[in-house]
Steps between C-alpha positions, in 0.01 A plus 500: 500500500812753629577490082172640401531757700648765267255387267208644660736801628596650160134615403477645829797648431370637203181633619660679761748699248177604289282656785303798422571807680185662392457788235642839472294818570434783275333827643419828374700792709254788615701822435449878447505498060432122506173313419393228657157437457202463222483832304303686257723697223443670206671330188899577499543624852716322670535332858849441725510136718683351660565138549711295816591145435661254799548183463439193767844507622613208347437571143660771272272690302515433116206703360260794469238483199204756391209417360227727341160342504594157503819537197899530589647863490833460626755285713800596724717220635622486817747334715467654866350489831294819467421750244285839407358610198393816427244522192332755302140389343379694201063494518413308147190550295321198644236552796654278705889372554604239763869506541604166685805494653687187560825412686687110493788352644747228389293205600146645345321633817337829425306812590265728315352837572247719247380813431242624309444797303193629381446779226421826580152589310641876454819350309596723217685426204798724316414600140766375224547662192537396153806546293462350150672475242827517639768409240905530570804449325757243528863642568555570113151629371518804308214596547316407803605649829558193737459664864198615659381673799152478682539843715440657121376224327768581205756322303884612480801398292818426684595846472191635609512309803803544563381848646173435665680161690342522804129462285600166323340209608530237273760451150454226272815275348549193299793257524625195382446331945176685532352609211164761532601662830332720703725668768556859669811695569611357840486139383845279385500568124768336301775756450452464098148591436561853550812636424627844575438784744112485448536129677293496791750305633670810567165706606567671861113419564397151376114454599427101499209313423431143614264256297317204642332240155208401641261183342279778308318450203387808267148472606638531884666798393200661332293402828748704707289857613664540795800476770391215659629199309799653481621560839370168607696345265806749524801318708828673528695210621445338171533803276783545243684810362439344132183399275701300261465242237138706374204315326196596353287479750702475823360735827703622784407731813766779496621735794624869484776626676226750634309179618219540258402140360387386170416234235625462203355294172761398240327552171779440199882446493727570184785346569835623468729796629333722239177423591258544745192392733197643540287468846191563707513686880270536761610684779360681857393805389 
């Protein structure tokens, strides 16, 4: 009998090693400027909370994930004992939001807190504008100008904007890793597309313009007759300085230096340093 001993002492063994501790715990911190209860907001007004995680004491904390009504927002992994998260939420179009909030450790336990926010019946929307047809040059058109500002609503050639820089928002280009580009001033242009002292390059004020392609079809664009799609689907963490590699029919949200936001339709390319592209803008009035 002494030999089976070990036998029945290993899954003991075993189950002891794999105890649960329990979960985590995840609570919302009551603060001056922080939220931390259901709300009623008008749509794109924004909310500050903030979050405390702890774990059980025995295991580390591996991950906080956000959920809007039910669908995955974002993730953040973790590896530590504790943690706080400070969040901004931006009041959609839909009448009601529940954010769930959910914290997990290494071996699975978890925690969840929600909040839910309700829309404001007195939300107002921002007008947009429409700017159409907008055609600009590539780098070596003769004879369309290929930068454009939306303070004026005009066109310039390089040496036109060279003196009203701090009014140019966007500049088109087309090269052989890019093709149809849309930039501004203040993003990394190759060296070689503009050559000279005209180069914004070389500009002392370089205004930049970031461009998020969004899963847009024409028809979405033509629906578009206000703000509201667009700063809910505006993100600056996943913004880019460049609208490259152009189609006929792509769509991209656009941000000013001056913060105003925008949406913009491609409608043709010609391909081709000589050539040119010609687009559709809405922006907040």
């Amino acid at each position: 009998m002494r030999k089976l001993i070990p036998i029945f002492l290993i899954p003991f063994l075993l189950f002891a090693c794999g105890k649960d501790h329990g979960d985590p715990s995840l609570r919302f911190i009551s603060e001056t400027g922080y939220v931390s209860e259901d709300t009623i907001l008008k749509v794109n007004d924004s909310i500050r909370i903030k979050l405390e995680a702890e774990w059980n004491g025995f295991d580390l904390l591996n991950l906080l994930e956000i959920r809007l009504n039910e669908e995955k927002v974002s993730t953040s992994s973790l590896n530590d004992e504790g943690a706080i998260f400070t969040l901004t939420l931006t009041k959609g179009t839909l009448e009601t939001e529940i954010w769930d909030f959910l914290i997990s450790d290494k071996r699975g336990n978890s925690d969840k807190v929600s909040l839910v926010l309700t829309k404001d019946p007195n939300s107002l929307y921002g007008e947009v504008v429409q700017i159409s047809p907008i055609v600009l040059g590539f780098q070596k058109s003769l004879s369309k100008p290929g930068l454009i500002s939306f303070s004026t609503n005009q066109t310039f050639n390089l040496d036109q904007a060279y003196v009203n820089q701090s009014k140019i928002d966007l500049l088109s280009y087309f090269d052989s890793q890019t093709e149809a580009t849309l930039a501004s001033p203040g993003a990394e242009i190759p060296e070689a597309i503009f050559s000279g002292s005209r180069n914004p390059l070389l500009w002392p004020v370089r205004n930049t313009t970031r461009f998020l392609k969004i899963n847009y079809q024409e028809s979405d664009f033509n629906g578009v007759v206000n703000d509201v799609p667009i700063l809910n689907l505006w993100s600056d963490s996943k913004s880019v300085t460049k609208a490259a590699n152009l189609n006929r029919g792509d769509v991209y949200l656009f941000r000013l230096e001056s913060g105003r936001k925008g949406i913009l339709l491609v409608k043709k390319v010609n391909s081709g340093e000589d050539g040119d592209l010609e687009i559709s803008v809405k922006i907040q009035d």
